[in-house]
C-alpha positions in Angstrom: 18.5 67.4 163.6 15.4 68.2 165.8 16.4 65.9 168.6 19.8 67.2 168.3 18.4 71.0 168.5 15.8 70.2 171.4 19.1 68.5 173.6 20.8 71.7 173.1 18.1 73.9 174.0 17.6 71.6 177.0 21.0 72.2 178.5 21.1 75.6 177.6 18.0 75.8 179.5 19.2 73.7 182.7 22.9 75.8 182.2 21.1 79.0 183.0 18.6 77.7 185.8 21.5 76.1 187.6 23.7 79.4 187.4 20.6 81.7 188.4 20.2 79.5 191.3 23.9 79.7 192.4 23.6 83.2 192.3 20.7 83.2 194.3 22.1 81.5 196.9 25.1 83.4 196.9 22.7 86.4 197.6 20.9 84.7 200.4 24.1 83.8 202.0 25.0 87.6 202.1 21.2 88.6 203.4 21.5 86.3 206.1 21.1 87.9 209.3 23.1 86.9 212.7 20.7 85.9 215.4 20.8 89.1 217.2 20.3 91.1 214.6 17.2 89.1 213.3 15.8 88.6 216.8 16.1 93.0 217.4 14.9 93.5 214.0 11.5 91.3 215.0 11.3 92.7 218.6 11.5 96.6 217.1 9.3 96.2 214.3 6.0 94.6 215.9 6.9 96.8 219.0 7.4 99.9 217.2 3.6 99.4 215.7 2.3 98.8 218.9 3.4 101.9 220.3 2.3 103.5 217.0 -0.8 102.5 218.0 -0.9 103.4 222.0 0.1 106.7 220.6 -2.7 106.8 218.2 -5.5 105.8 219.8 -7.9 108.2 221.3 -7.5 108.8 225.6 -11.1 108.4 225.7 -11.0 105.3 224.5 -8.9 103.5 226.3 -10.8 101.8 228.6 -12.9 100.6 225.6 -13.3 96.7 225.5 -14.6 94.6 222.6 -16.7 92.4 224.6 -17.5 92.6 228.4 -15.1 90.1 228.9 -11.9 90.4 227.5 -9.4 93.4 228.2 -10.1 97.0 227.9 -7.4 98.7 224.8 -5.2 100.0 228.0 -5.0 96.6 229.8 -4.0 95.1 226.7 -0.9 97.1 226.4 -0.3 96.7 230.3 -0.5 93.2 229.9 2.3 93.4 226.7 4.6 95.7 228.5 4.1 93.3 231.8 4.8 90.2 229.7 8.2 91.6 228.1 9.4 92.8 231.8 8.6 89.0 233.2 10.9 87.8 230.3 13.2 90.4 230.6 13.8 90.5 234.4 14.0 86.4 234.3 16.3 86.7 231.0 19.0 89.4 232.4 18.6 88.6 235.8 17.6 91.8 237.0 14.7 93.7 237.3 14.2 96.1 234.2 10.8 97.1 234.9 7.3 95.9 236.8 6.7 92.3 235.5 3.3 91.8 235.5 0.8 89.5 233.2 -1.7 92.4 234.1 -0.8 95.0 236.1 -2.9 97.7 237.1 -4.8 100.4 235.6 -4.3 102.2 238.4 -0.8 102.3 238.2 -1.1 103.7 234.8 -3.6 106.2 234.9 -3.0 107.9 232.2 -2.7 106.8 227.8 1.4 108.7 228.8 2.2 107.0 231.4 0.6 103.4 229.8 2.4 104.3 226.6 5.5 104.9 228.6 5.3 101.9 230.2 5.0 100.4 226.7 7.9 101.9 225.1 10.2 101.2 227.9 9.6 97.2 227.8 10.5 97.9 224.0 13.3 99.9 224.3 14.7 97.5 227.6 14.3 94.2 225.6 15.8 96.3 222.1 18.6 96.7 225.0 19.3 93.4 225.9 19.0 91.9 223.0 22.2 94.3 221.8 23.8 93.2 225.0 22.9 89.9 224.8 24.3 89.6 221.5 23.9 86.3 219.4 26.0 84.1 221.9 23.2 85.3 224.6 20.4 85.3 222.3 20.6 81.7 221.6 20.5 80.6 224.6 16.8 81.6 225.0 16.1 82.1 220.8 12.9 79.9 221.5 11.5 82.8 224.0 12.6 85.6 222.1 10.8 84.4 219.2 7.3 83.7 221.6 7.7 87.0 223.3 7.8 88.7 219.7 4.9 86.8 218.7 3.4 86.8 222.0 3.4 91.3 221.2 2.3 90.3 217.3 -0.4 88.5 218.6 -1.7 91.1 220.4 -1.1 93.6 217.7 -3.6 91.9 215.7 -6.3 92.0 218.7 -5.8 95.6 218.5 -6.5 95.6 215.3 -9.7 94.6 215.8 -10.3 97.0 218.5 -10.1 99.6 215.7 -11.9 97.9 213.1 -14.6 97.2 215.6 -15.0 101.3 216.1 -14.1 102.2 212.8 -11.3 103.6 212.9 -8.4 102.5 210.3 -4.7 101.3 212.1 -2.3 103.2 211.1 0.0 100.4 209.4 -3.2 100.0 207.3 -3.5 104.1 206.2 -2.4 105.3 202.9 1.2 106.4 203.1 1.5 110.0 202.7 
Protein backbone atom coordinates (compact mmCIF):
# COMPACT_ATOMS: atom_id res chain seq x y z
CA UNK A 1 0.00 0.00 0.00
CA UNK A 2 2.87 2.51 0.66
CA UNK A 3 4.63 1.93 -2.61
CA UNK A 4 1.34 2.12 -4.24
CA UNK A 5 0.56 5.56 -2.43
CA UNK A 6 4.21 7.10 -2.91
CA UNK A 7 3.74 6.10 -7.13
CA UNK A 8 0.63 8.08 -6.93
CA UNK A 9 1.90 10.92 -5.22
CA UNK A 10 4.87 10.86 -7.62
CA UNK A 11 2.75 11.40 -10.76
CA UNK A 12 0.51 13.64 -9.18
CA UNK A 13 3.63 15.50 -8.42
CA UNK A 14 5.24 15.26 -12.10
CA UNK A 15 1.34 15.86 -13.58
CA UNK A 16 1.39 19.35 -12.00
CA UNK A 17 5.17 20.29 -12.71
CA UNK A 18 4.67 19.31 -16.34
CA UNK A 19 1.38 21.41 -16.66
CA UNK A 20 2.95 24.46 -14.72
CA UNK A 21 5.63 24.33 -17.09
CA UNK A 22 3.43 24.25 -20.20
CA UNK A 23 1.76 27.17 -18.97
CA UNK A 24 4.91 28.88 -18.46
CA UNK A 25 5.91 28.53 -21.70
CA UNK A 26 2.75 29.45 -23.09
CA UNK A 27 3.39 32.77 -21.14
CA UNK A 28 6.81 33.33 -22.46
CA UNK A 29 5.74 32.73 -25.97
CA UNK A 30 3.21 35.66 -25.52
CA UNK A 31 6.09 38.01 -23.70
CA UNK A 32 8.29 37.51 -26.35
CA UNK A 33 9.24 40.60 -27.93
CA UNK A 34 9.88 41.22 -31.88
CA UNK A 35 13.46 42.34 -32.52
CA UNK A 36 12.58 45.87 -32.96
CA UNK A 37 10.79 46.28 -30.23
CA UNK A 38 13.36 44.59 -27.84
CA UNK A 39 16.29 46.42 -29.54
CA UNK A 40 14.10 50.18 -28.90
CA UNK A 41 13.15 49.06 -25.55
CA UNK A 42 17.23 48.55 -24.68
CA UNK A 43 18.32 51.68 -26.71
CA UNK A 44 15.56 54.00 -24.65
CA UNK A 45 16.00 52.70 -21.40
CA UNK A 46 19.95 52.94 -20.86
CA UNK A 47 19.69 56.20 -22.91
CA UNK A 48 16.89 57.67 -21.07
CA UNK A 49 19.18 57.30 -17.72
CA UNK A 50 21.95 58.77 -19.26
CA UNK A 51 20.20 61.83 -20.08
CA UNK A 52 18.71 61.58 -16.60
CA UNK A 53 21.95 62.03 -15.58
CA UNK A 54 23.36 64.90 -18.02
CA UNK A 55 20.39 66.60 -16.84
CA UNK A 56 21.26 66.04 -13.25
CA UNK A 57 24.54 66.67 -12.87
CA UNK A 58 25.78 69.95 -11.60
CA UNK A 59 27.19 72.62 -14.73
CA UNK A 60 30.05 73.21 -12.55
CA UNK A 61 30.90 69.98 -12.68
CA UNK A 62 31.13 69.04 -15.82
CA UNK A 63 34.54 69.31 -16.69
CA UNK A 64 35.21 67.19 -13.54
CA UNK A 65 37.45 63.97 -14.38
CA UNK A 66 38.08 60.97 -12.04
CA UNK A 67 41.64 60.77 -12.67
CA UNK A 68 43.93 63.16 -14.79
CA UNK A 69 43.65 60.78 -17.42
CA UNK A 70 40.49 59.66 -18.51
CA UNK A 71 37.53 61.89 -19.67
CA UNK A 72 36.12 64.85 -18.01
CA UNK A 73 31.76 64.00 -17.12
CA UNK A 74 31.09 66.26 -20.46
CA UNK A 75 33.48 64.43 -22.76
CA UNK A 76 32.04 61.25 -21.69
CA UNK A 77 28.66 62.08 -22.93
CA UNK A 78 30.24 63.73 -26.21
CA UNK A 79 32.00 60.71 -26.82
CA UNK A 80 28.32 58.57 -26.25
CA UNK A 81 26.35 60.89 -28.46
CA UNK A 82 29.45 60.79 -31.10
CA UNK A 83 29.52 57.03 -30.89
CA UNK A 84 25.59 56.55 -31.69
CA UNK A 85 25.82 59.21 -34.68
CA UNK A 86 29.03 57.01 -36.19
CA UNK A 87 26.58 54.04 -36.08
CA UNK A 88 23.77 55.78 -36.99
CA UNK A 89 25.02 57.80 -40.03
CA UNK A 90 26.89 54.33 -41.31
CA UNK A 91 23.52 52.28 -40.39
CA UNK A 92 20.84 54.71 -42.34
CA UNK A 93 23.18 55.96 -44.73
CA UNK A 94 22.85 59.45 -43.92
CA UNK A 95 24.16 61.77 -41.79
CA UNK A 96 21.90 62.16 -38.57
CA UNK A 97 24.14 64.05 -36.53
CA UNK A 98 28.19 64.89 -35.95
CA UNK A 99 29.82 61.43 -35.69
CA UNK A 100 32.50 61.66 -33.60
CA UNK A 101 34.40 59.18 -30.99
CA UNK A 102 35.24 62.56 -29.21
CA UNK A 103 34.16 65.57 -30.40
CA UNK A 104 34.83 68.75 -28.98
CA UNK A 105 34.17 70.55 -25.98
CA UNK A 106 34.16 73.42 -27.66
CA UNK A 107 31.52 72.65 -29.77
CA UNK A 108 29.41 72.06 -26.78
CA UNK A 109 30.03 74.62 -24.56
CA UNK A 110 27.44 74.52 -22.56
CA UNK A 111 25.70 71.18 -20.01
CA UNK A 112 22.33 72.34 -22.83
CA UNK A 113 23.83 72.19 -25.64
CA UNK A 114 25.96 68.73 -24.51
CA UNK A 115 22.70 67.37 -23.17
CA UNK A 116 21.09 68.26 -26.41
CA UNK A 117 23.49 66.71 -28.29
CA UNK A 118 22.89 63.66 -26.08
CA UNK A 119 19.22 63.36 -26.40
CA UNK A 120 19.25 63.82 -30.09
CA UNK A 121 21.63 60.65 -30.72
CA UNK A 122 18.82 59.01 -28.44
CA UNK A 123 15.92 60.17 -29.88
CA UNK A 124 17.69 59.70 -33.88
CA UNK A 125 18.71 55.99 -33.11
CA UNK A 126 14.88 55.50 -31.08
CA UNK A 127 13.97 56.76 -34.77
CA UNK A 128 15.65 54.44 -36.82
CA UNK A 129 15.26 51.74 -35.02
CA UNK A 130 11.14 52.31 -35.62
CA UNK A 131 12.06 52.80 -39.21
CA UNK A 132 14.28 50.17 -39.41
CA UNK A 133 11.80 47.86 -38.13
CA UNK A 134 12.79 44.13 -37.35
CA UNK A 135 13.53 43.17 -41.03
CA UNK A 136 16.26 46.23 -40.75
CA UNK A 137 17.21 45.58 -37.30
CA UNK A 138 18.55 42.33 -38.01
CA UNK A 139 20.58 42.96 -40.37
CA UNK A 140 22.93 44.85 -37.88
CA UNK A 141 21.26 43.15 -34.43
CA UNK A 142 24.95 42.41 -33.44
CA UNK A 143 25.70 46.49 -33.46
CA UNK A 144 22.56 47.45 -32.04
CA UNK A 145 23.12 45.31 -29.16
CA UNK A 146 27.18 46.82 -28.75
CA UNK A 147 25.99 50.31 -29.30
CA UNK A 148 23.46 49.77 -26.32
CA UNK A 149 25.96 48.25 -24.28
CA UNK A 150 28.65 50.40 -25.66
CA UNK A 151 25.99 53.69 -23.77
CA UNK A 152 25.45 50.99 -20.59
CA UNK A 153 28.95 50.85 -20.25
CA UNK A 154 29.47 54.15 -19.92
CA UNK A 155 26.44 54.58 -17.74
CA UNK A 156 28.20 52.72 -15.19
CA UNK A 157 31.52 55.00 -15.43
CA UNK A 158 29.24 57.69 -14.66
CA UNK A 159 28.28 56.15 -11.89
CA UNK A 160 31.27 56.29 -10.46
CA UNK A 161 31.85 59.84 -11.32
CA UNK A 162 29.06 60.44 -8.73
CA UNK A 163 30.04 58.05 -6.22
CA UNK A 164 33.50 59.39 -6.38
CA UNK A 165 31.91 63.07 -5.34
CA UNK A 166 29.30 61.83 -3.34
CA UNK A 167 26.54 62.48 -4.85
CA UNK A 168 23.83 59.52 -5.25
CA UNK A 169 22.59 58.66 -9.23
CA UNK A 170 19.39 59.21 -9.59
CA UNK A 171 18.32 55.55 -10.70
CA UNK A 172 19.86 54.73 -7.22
CA UNK A 173 17.52 57.60 -5.10
CA UNK A 174 14.56 56.49 -3.17
CA UNK A 175 11.49 56.69 -5.29
CA UNK A 176 9.28 59.43 -4.24
Amino acid sequence: MRKFSRSIFILLALSLFSGASAVRAQDAAKKTKPPSEAVLEAWNDVGNRLITMAQDWPEDKYTYKLTPNVRSFQEVLLHIAGSNYDFLNQTSGSKLGEASNDPSVTNYKTKAATVDYLKKSITDGAALIQKEGDAGILKHLDYWIGYAEHMGEHYGLLVAYYRATGQIPPESRPKK
